[in-house]
N, C-alpha and C positions, 0 to 999 in steps of 0.2 A: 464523646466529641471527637476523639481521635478516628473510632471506624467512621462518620459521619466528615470528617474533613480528607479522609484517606481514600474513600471511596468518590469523593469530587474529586480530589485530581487525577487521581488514577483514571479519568474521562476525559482527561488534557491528554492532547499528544506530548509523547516524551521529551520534547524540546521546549516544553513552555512548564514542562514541571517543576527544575528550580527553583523559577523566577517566582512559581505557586506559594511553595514551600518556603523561599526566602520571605513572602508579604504573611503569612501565617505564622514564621516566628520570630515576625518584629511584632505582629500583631499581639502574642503570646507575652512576650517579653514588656510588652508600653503596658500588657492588662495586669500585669505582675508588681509592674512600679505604683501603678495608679493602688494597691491595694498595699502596699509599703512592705512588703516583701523584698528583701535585701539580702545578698550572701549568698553561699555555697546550698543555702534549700531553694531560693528562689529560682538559681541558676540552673539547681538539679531536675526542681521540674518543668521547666521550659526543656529541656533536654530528652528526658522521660517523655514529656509530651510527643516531643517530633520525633524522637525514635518508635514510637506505637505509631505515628503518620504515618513511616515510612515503611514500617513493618504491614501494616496493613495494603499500603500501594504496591508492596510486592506480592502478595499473598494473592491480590487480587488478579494482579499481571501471571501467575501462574496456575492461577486456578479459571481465569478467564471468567470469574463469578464475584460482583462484589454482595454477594450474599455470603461468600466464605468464612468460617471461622465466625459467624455471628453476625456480622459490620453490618 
């Protein structure tokens, strides 16, 4: 999920990226409540989540391939 949401924005111009990444981890966050997930796990993986986002939107931006590393 994360190379598959990483490789969409990383197709946004760099100015409309946060606003990407802010609507993907609210969206993360509302899917986590709905399955009653609470606490320091739930919080950890909405976090893990968007740091592999992000990691992968750079990977892509330096490698100019979003086939990199797998995604």
């Amino acid at each position: 999920m994360a190379q598959r949401v990483g490789a969409k924005i990383a197709e946004l111009p760099p100015e409309k990226r946060q606003v990407a990444l802010a609507i993907v981890e609210k969206s993360l966050r509302e899917t986590v409540k709905k399955t009653n997930l609470t606490g320091p796990q739930a919080d950890g993986f909405v976090e893990l989540q968007m740091k592999a986002i992000r990691h992968f939107i750079t990977e892509i931006d330096v490698s100019g391939n979003p086939r990199s590393g797998g995604a």
